[in-house]
N, C-alpha and C positions, 0 to 999 in steps of 0.2 A: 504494500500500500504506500502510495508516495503521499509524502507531505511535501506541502507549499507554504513557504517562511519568510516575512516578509524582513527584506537583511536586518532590520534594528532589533527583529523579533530573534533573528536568529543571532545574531551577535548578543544579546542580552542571555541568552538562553541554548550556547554553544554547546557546553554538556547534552543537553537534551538532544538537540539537532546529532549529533556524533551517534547517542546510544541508539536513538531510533534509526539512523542509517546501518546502524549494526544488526538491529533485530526487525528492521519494518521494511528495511531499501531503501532505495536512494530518495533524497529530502531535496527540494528542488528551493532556490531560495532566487527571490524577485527584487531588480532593486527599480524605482520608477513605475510598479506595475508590469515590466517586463520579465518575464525567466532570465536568468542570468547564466546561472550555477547549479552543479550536482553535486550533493553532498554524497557520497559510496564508500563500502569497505574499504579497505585495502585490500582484500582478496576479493572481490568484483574488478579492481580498480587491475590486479596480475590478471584476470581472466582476460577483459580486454584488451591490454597491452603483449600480453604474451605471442611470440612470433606466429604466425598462420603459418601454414601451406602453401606452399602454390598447386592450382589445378591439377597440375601433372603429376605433381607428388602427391596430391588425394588420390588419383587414379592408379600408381604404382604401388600405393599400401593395404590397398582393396583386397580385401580376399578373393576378388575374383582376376587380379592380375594373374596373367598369365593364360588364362584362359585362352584357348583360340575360339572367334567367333567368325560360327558362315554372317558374312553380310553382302552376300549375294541377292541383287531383289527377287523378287517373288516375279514369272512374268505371265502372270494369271490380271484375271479380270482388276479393275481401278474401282475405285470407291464409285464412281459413277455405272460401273457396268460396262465401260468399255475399254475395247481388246489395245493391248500397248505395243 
């Protein structure tokens, strides 16, 4: 559940904001009526820093690398019913 904090509330009340990012999620804090900021774990905060994959490397770690696949078309009727 996110909270929405407006900065003087959250600067007044910075403990609170910190424990509920810990146990509720991320605490979003507005300054002017605007969103500004995300308050989040530190272990949210490694989830989405931490290095990705590149495409390729999803597909080479698949359990189904390696596989050989027929991808030869079909050359039977088209979705329309007509001959190709």
């Amino acid at each position: 559940m996110n909270t929405i904090w407006q900065i003087q509330d959250a600067k007044n009340k910075l403990s609170e904001v910190i424990t509920r990012a810990l146990t509720q999620g991320p605490q979003v804090i507005t300054k002017h009526g605007e969103k500004t900021v995300v308050v989040i774990s530190y272990a949210e905060y490694k989830k989405f820093t931490q290095a990705q994959s590149t495409f390729s490397e999803f597909f080479r770690s698949s359990p189904l690398a390696g596989i050989e696949l027929d991808l030869t078309r079909d050359k039977g009727l088209s979705r329309k019913g007509i001959d190709l």
